[in-house]
Each structure stands twice: as structure tokens, then as C-alpha cells.
N, C-alpha and C positions, 0 to 999 in steps of 0.2 A: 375731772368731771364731777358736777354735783350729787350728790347720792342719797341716799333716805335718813332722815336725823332718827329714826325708830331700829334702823341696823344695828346689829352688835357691832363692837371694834375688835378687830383681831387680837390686840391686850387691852384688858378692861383695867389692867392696872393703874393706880395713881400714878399724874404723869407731872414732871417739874418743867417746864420752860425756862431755861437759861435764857440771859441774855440782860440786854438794855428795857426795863417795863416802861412804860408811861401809861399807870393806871387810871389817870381821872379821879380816882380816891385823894379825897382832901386829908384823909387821916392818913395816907402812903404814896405820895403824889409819883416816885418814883419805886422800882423797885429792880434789884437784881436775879430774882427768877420770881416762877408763880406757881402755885400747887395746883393743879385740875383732878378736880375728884368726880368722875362720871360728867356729867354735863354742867358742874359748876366750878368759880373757883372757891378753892377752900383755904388759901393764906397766899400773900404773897411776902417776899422781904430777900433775905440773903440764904444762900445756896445751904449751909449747913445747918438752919434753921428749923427749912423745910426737909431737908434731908433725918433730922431729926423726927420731924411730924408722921411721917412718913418713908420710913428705912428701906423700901421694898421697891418705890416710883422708879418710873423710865425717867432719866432722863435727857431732852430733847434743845439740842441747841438751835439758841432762832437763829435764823439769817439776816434779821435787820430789828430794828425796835418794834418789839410787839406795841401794841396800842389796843384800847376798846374797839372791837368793827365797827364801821362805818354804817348809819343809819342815814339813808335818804327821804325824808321828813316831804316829797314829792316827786315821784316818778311814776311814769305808767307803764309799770313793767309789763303786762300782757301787751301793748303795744310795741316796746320794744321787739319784744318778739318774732311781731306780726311784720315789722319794719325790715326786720332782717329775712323774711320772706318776698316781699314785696317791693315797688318798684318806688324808693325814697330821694330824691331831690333836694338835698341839703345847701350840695354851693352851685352857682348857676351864676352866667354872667352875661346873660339875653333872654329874650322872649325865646328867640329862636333857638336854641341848645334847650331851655327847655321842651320844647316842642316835636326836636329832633331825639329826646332821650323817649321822650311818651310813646313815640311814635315807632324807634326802636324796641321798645318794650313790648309794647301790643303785638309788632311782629312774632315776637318769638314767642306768643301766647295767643297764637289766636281761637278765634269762637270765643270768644267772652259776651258776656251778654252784659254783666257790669265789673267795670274795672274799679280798685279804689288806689290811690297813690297817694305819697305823704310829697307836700310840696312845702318845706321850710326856708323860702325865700322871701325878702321883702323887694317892695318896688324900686328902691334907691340902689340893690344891687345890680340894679339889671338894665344893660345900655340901653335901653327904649324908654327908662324912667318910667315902666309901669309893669303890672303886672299880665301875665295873658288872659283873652276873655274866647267865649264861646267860638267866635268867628279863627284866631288861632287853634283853637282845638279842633274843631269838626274835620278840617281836613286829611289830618292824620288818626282819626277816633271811630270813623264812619258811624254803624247802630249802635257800637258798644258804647254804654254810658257811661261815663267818666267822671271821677270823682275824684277831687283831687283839695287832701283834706289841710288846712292850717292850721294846725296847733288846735284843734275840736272847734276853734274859734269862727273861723273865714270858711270857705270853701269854692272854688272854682270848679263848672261842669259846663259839658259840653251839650248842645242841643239836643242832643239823644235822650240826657239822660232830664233835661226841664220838660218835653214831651209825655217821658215815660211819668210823671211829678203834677201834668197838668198847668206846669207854672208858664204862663204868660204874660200880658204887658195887663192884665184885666186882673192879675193874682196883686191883691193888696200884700204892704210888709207887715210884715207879724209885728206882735208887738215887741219892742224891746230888738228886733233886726232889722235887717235892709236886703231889698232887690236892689243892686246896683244895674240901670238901664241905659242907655243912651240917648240920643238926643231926640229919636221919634217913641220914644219910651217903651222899646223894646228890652228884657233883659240881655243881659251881656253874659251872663252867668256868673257874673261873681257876687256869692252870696256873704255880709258881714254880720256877722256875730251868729251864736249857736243856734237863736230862734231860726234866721234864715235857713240857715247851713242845712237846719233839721229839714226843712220841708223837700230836700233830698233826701239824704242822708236815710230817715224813717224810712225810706222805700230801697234801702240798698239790704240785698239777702244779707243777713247774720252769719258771722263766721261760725262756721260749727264746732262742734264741743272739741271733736280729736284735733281739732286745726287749733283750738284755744289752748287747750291742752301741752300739744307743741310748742305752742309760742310762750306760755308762762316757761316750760323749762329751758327754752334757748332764753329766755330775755332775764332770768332771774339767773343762769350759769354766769351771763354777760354779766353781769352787777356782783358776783364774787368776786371776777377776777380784776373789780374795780375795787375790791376788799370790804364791799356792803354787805353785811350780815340782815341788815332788816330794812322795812321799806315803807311808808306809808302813799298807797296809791288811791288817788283820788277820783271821784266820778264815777263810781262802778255802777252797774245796770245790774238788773237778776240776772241774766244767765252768765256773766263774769263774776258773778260773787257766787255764782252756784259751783263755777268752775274751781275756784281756790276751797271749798267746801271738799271736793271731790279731791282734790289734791290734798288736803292736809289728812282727810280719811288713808288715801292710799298711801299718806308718809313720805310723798316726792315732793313736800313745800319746805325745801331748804331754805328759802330767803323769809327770815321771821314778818310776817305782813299784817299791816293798820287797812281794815278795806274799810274803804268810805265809801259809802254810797251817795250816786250822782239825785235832789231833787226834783221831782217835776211840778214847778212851783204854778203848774197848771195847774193842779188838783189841791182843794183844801188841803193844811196842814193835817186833820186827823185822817184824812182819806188816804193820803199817801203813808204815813207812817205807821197805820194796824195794816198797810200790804205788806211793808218789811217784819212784822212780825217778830221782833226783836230790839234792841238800845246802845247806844254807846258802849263800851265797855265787856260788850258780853265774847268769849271767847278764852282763849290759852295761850300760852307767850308765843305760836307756832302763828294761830289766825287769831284776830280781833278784830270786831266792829268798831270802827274807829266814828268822828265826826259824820256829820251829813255836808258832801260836796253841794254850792252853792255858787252860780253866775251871779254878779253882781255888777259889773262893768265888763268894758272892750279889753283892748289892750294899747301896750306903748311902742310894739314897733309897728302896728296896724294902724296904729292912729286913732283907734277908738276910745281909749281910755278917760274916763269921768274926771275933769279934770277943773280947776278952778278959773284956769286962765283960756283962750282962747287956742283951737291947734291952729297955726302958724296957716296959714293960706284957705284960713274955714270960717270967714266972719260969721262969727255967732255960736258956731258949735265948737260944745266941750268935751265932747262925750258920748258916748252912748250909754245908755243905763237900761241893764239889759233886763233886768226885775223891780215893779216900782215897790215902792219906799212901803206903801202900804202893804203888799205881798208879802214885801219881807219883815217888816217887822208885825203880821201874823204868823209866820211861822218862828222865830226867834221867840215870839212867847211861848207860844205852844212848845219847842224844844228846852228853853229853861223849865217850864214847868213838870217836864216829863223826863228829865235828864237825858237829853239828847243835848250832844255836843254839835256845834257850828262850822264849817270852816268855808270862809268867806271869800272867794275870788275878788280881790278886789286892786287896781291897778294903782289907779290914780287919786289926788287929795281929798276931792272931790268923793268919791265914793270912799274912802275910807272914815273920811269925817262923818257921813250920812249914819252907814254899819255900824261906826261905833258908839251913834247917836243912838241906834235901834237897841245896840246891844245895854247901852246903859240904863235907857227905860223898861226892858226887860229885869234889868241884875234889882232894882229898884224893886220888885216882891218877888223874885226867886234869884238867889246870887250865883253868877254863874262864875266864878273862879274854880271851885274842883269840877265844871265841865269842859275847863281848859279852852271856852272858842280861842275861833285862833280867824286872823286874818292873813290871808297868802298872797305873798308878789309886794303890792303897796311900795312902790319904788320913785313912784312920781310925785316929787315933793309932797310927803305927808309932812304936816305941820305938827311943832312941839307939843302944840296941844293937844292933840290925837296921839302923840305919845303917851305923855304924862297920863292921859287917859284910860287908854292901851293896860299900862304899868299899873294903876288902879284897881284897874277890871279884872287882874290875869289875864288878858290877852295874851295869845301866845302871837309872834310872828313866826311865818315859812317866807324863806327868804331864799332865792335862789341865785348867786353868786352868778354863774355860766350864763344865766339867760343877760345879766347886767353886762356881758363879757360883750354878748352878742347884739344888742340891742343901742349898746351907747353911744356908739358914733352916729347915728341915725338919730337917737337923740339929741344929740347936740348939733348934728346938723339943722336939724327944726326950731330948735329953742336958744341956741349958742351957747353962753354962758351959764343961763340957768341948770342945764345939763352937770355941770358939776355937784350940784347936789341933789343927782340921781340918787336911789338905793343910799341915804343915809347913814349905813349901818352901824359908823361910830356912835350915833344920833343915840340910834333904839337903844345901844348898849348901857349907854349912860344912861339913860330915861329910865335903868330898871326893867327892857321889858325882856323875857326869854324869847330866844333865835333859836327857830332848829332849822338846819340847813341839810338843801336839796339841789334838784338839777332841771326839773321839771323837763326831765329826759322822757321819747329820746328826742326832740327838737334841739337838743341845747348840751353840752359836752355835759355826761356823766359823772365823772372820777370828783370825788371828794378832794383829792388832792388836789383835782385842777379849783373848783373853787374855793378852798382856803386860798390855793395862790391866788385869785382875784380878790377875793376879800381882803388879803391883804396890801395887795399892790394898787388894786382900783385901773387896775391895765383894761381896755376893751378893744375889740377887736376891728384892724385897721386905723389905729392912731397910736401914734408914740408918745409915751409920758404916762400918768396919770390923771385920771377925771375923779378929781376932787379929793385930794389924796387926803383932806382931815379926813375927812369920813373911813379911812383904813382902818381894820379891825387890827387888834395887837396877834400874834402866833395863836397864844393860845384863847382866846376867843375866838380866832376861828375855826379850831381845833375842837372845840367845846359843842361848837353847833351840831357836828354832825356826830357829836357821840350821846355828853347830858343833855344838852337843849332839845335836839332829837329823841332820844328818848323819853324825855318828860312827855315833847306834843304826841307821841306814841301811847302813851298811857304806861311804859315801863321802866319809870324810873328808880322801881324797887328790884327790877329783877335785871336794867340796860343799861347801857352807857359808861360805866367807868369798871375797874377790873378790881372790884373789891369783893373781901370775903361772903362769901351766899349767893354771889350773883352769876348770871350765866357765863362761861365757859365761851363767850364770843371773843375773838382777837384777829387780827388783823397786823402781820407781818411786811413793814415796810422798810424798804432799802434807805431812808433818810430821817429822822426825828422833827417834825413837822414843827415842833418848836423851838430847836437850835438851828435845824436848818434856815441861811438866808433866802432869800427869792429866789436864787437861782438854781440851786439846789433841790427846792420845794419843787420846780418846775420839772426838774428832769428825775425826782424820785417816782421809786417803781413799788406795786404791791406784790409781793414774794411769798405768800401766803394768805387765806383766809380758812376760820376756821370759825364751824356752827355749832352750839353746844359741846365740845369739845371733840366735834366729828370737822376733819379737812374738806373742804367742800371747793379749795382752790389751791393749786399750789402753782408759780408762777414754770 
């Protein structure tokens, strides 16, 4: 179980890790053991080396190849958390099974007054060929309002809770979203993109602090024992970033964390950013104010993504573009000029060519390469030129392997062959640009190991073969993501990511070598250890 990184350890003595290294140090790429001095390393190389340096050290045989801990460069771990309390919807193969789980839920929870449920299903899964709308929910939901969330994106509620919202056939779509209605123009409840989504959502009670609390430490245990030592979560609101505040005070924030905070690009750029009271950067390798989280477009298995060509049964629509051009590029100067870092939701080609149009008339009188923007997702054919761009700028990409896992057969059922050059990755690699690699959990599988293996196989989920298998990352490229490339877009690449001398005491004990292992191997290796500043925080 994970425990307080500010604990004593029962022997404070210098400790040697035998074994197989794979440090990420270019000056010691491999190594036969590693010296941990308190919370960092202080040599690694061959056993009587370090025995030398140190005559006095435990030492401690690994159980599989230690490695740099895994950095997830996007996850939402407080929801994690919340997910594993709550009633979450992940595979579903009807309208009706969903409707039947809700509905067994609510039972065993009654008096609610609002329900919130994680519903991560698309329409293609599900034999009615859509998704459920108000008139399925009401029956089994009665007064309780229902909410029933998509990836912060979508969301679906039942007439309860549009009532409790005011929202009716007379509520115009906000900007940048959609009331999805029917044919007498009544809502149906399904609201798309976060503008919508909000105009519930803002009226569902706030989970409260102890209930927050619990769920950062189940959702950050859960991501040890996936061998993640650190995390950059994105979209944070004040009282979740007050929460990790109160956590790193009490010394229970074992998963080192980038907290981004979510923009409300309702409010002028100077209004919103003297509320946060604070910059990019400020923080200790425990917490850090990491980028400002930014909507930018839809998405690609919702079909909303900003996209250059047309979606396949949508004459005329590309996209949704969920912040206009102008919005954003006021706040993209205002944050160059104030070093505030970016990190930009953005799906499709379409919206990434725009953002990085924004961002380059910004770099033009304040240069933004040490604020690291970074663009996230961009999977839907971004064009070389938006690389080459990209690479220019310092763009960073957050690339998340698991969601491409998830997402591509659906893509390709829409687009057929163009689908092969989803998620480009080989593309970006060449172009020079830096990848830190995530899961944009929990929607979407976790384990760094499962997306290196998609990364490099380009395997997705329900189709055999590979989809577009140039674009496959070599081992250790995708090895690199989630430890230096992660790192860097973390802001700690002087103190994360690879296991060289002065740097933290993070490792990560796996049953296979992520870079001699074949594919199939990768697929069934296991994590046997994790360890945070040189305190265990997982052991398998």
C-alpha cells in the first residue's frame, strides 16, 4: 500500500539494487546494479564498483529489470479514484444492458437526489447503433438526476435532471456545444462537447474534500501498481488542486504530480489567471503547477473532432470547435507573455494546424520553447507541416497509445483506409518532435506497458492485424515516452526520467525488458515493483 514519501525507512542505509538496469542515461544506457543514497541515485555501473563507493549498502536483488518509473504525461487520477467508487460503464453491448446496469445501480443506492456515472461507450458498440437518450433513462431514474459523464466531453441525463438545469427546447446551444433534440425540437438529453455537458454538470453537488481525498489515494495506489511514479493531470478546478495542496502538506502524495489547471476561456485571460494566483512551474518535484488545461476541439470516437475533411454521413460538418480562434489566441499571448505554459486539447488536423498557427504568432515576440506548450491527442491526420512546425516551436506532443487502441476500429470504420494513418507516431518521431506518453485514464487502459505495446504493434481493439503499421514506434521510443519525453513535458527532466547519478530514486521493477522483449512478451509482462524516492510504494 502506498505510504508517506516524508516517512523514515526502517534502514536509512545506502542501498544497491542488483540486477538487470535499464537507465535511460546515455552516458550508462545499461547497468548491473544502482547505488540509492536517501531519495536519489548516486552511481550506477557494476556490483563491486559500487560496493566500493559504498562498503556499508543493503544489498537488494531485483525481481525483474529495474527501469526509470513510469510517468503518465495524462491521466485523471482523482477520477480514477472516484470511478472505483462509482457506477462506471466501460463495455456495453445494448442500449438496453446499459439501462439495466443504471438501473440496478440506483437500486442498491437509493434516495439519491443526483446520480453521476462514468459511461465510456461509443454508438458503434452497441446493437441499436446509438447511444441512450432521456426517454431510455427516465424509466429506470425516476426524480434522481442522472448524469451520466463521457470522457468530461459528452454527457447524457435524464429528464430529471434537464428540469432541475431549466434546459428546454427554448435553451439555445452554448457556444462552442450542442443540445442534441429531436425531431419536435425537444432535448433528448444528450449533451455534446463540455460547453453543453456544463450546463448540467455546473449544478451537480461537488464531491466533497474527504470523498476527494479518498479517491486521490485509491486512484494514485491504482497507478503504482501499474509502476507510475508520477503523473501529469490535466483540467483541474480549485478545489482539486486545493485537494493535492492538502495532500502534499500531509505527505500522503506518493504519485509525484503536474496539476494543470482546467481554463474558463469565458473570463478574459488576466481575470482568470490573477484568480489562480500563481505560474507554470511553481512547486517541488512532489506537486507542480504544471500547463493551463485547454478545450480546443471535439473528439474522434464522438465524431466531433475539427477536422479538414468531412465526417462520413455529416455533409458539411468538420468538427466542432469548442473555443474560437480569437479566444484562443488571447489567451496564448497573454500566457507567452507571462510564462504560462499551454496544453492544448486538440483532436483532429484541423484544430491542430489552427493552435499551432496561434502558437507561432504568439513565439513571434515572446518565444515559447522553455514554456514547453504542448499539444494533446492530435491523432487525426495532423499534417507534416504541423509537425515540422511542432518541432520548430518546442511543441511538446501527449500522445496517448490505449485511447488509439480504443478508438480505431471506429475510425476506420468511418474513414476506411484513411484510418491507417491514425496517431502517426512514427511521423512525430522523425519530425523531431518530443512524445510523452499517457493513457488518458481511466477511459482508456492504464499500464504503460500496455501502450508501449500498442505503440509498437499499432494493434486496436476488435480488428486483427495492424492499422498502419509504418507509423510503429521502435522499443525504445516507446520506452522513452513514458519515462524522458514524460518527463521533460513534466517540467523534470533534471531531476526524472532516466536513472542517472543525482536524480530521483524512482524505479520501476518489471518482469520483462520492454526493449528486448518481442510483442508478445511485452504484452504479458507484469510490474513487480514500484518505488518513490527510494520509499516502496508497490510491491507486486
Amino acid at each position: 500500500m502506498a505510504g508517506r514519501l516524508n516517512g523514515q525507512a526502517a534502514d536509512d542505509r545506502d542501498v544497491i539494487v542488483r540486477g538487470r538496469v535499464r537507465t535511460m542515461d546515455a552516458a550508462r544506457p545499461t547497468a548491473e546494479a544502482m547505488l540509492v543514497r536517501g531519495d536519489r541515485v548516486a552511481a550506477t555501473g557494476d556490483l563491486p564498483t559500487l560496493r566500493a563507493l559504498s562498503p556499508s549498502a543493503r544489498v537488494e536483488q531485483a525481481r525483474g529489470t529495474v527501469l526509470p518509473g513510469f510517468i503518465d504525461a495524462h491521466v485523471h487520477t482523482l477520477v480514477v479514484g472516484l470511478e472505483r467508487r462509482r457506477l462506471t460503464i466501460s463495455e456495453a453491448g445494448s442500449v438496453r444492458e446499459i439501462v439495466e446496469r443504471v438501473r440496478d445501480w440506483l437500486a442498491g443506492h437509493p434516495g439519491l437526489d443526483w446520480a453521476v456515472a462514468g459511461l465510456h461507450v461509443h454508438a458503434e458498440d452497441l446493437a441499436e447503433g446509438r447511444l441512450p437518450d432521456r426517454h431510455d433513462l427516465d424509466p429506470v431514474s425516476g426524480t434522481t438526476a442522472l448524469y451520466l459523464d463521457r470522457r468530461t466531453h459528452d454527457a447524457i441525463v435524464n429528464s430529471a435532471a434537464l428540469a432541475r438545469c431549466g434546459i428546454d427546447r427554448s435553451t439555445p446551444d452554448p457556444p462552442g456545444g450542442t443540445i442534441e433534440r429531436d425531431a419536435e425540437g425537444e432535448p433528448t438529453g444528450v449533451l455534446v462537447e463540455r460547453p453543453a455537458a456544463d450546463l448540467v454538470f455546473s449544478h451537480v453537488p461537488p464531491v466533497d474534500r474527504d470523498a476527494l481525498h479518498a479517491a486521490l489515494a485509491e486512484g494514485q495506489a491504482h497507478l503504482h501498481s501499474l509502476g507510475v511514479v508520477g503523473a501529469a493531470e490535466p483540467g483541474l478546478v480549485p478545489a482539486e488542486l486545493a485537494v493535492y495542496q492538502e495532500a502534499w502538506a500531509r505527505g500522503t502524495l506518493t504519485l509525484r504530480t503536474l496539476a494543470m489547471p482546467l481554463v474558463d476561456t469565458a473570463l478574459p485571460p488576466e481575470e482568470f489567471l490573477a484568480g489562480l494566483g500563481t505560474v507554470t512551474g511553481f512547486g517541488d518535484e512532489r506537486l507542480r503547477i504544471g500547463p493551463l488545461k485547454v478545450y480546443f476541439d471535439g473528439t474522434g470516437g464522438f465524431g466531433t473532432a475539427l477536422i479538414g475533411r468531412e465526417w462520413p454521413g455529416r455533409p458539411g460538418y468538420h468538427g466542432t470547435q469548442v473555443c474560437s480562434t480569437a479566444t484562443f489566441q488571447a489567451l496564448v499571448d497573454h500566457c507567452a507573455a507571462r510564462g504560462w505554459s499551454l496544453a492544448v486539447h486538440t483532436v483532429g488536423d484541423e484544430a491542430v494546424r489552427i493552435v499551432l498557427d496561434c502558437f507561432h504568432r504568439a513565439d513571434r515576440r515572446h518565444p515559447i520553447r522553455d514554456l514547453r506548450f504542448s499539444i494533446m491527442h492530435a491523432y487525426l491526420w495532423p499534417s507534416a507541416e504541423s509537425m515540422e512546425r511542432a518541432a520548430r516551436l518546442g511543441v511538446v506532443l501527449s500522445t496517448q497509445p490505449s485511447m488509439h487502441w480504443r478508438v480505431g476500429a471506429g475510425i476506420a470504420d468511418r474513414f476506411g483506409a484513411a484510418a491507417d494513418d491514425l496517431a502517426p507516431l512514427g511521423a512525430w518521431a522523425a519530425a523531431g518532435v518530443c512524445m510523452a506518453g499517457g493513457s488518458d485514464g481511466p477511459d482508456f487502459p492504464m499500464s504503460p506497458l500496455f501502450g508501449m505495446w500498442q505503440a509498437r504493434t499499432r494493434r486496436v481493439r476488435g480488428r486483427t492485424g495492424a492499422l498502419g503499421a509504418r507509423w510503429a514506434l521502435t522499443p525504445a521510443q516507446a520506452l522513452r515516452m513514458w519515462t524522458l519525453g514524460s518527463a521533460y513535458y513534466c517540467f523534470a527532466d533534471e531531476a526524472r526520467g532516466s536513472l542517472a547519478p543525482g536524480k530521483l530514486a524512482d524505479w520501476v521493477e518489471v518482469s520483462a525488458d520492454p526493449v528486448e522483449a518481442d510483442d508478445d512478451e511485452l504484452a504479458e509482462a507484469t510490474v513487480l515493483r514500484t518505488v518513490v524516492g527510494g520509499r516502496e510504494v508497490f510491491a507486486a
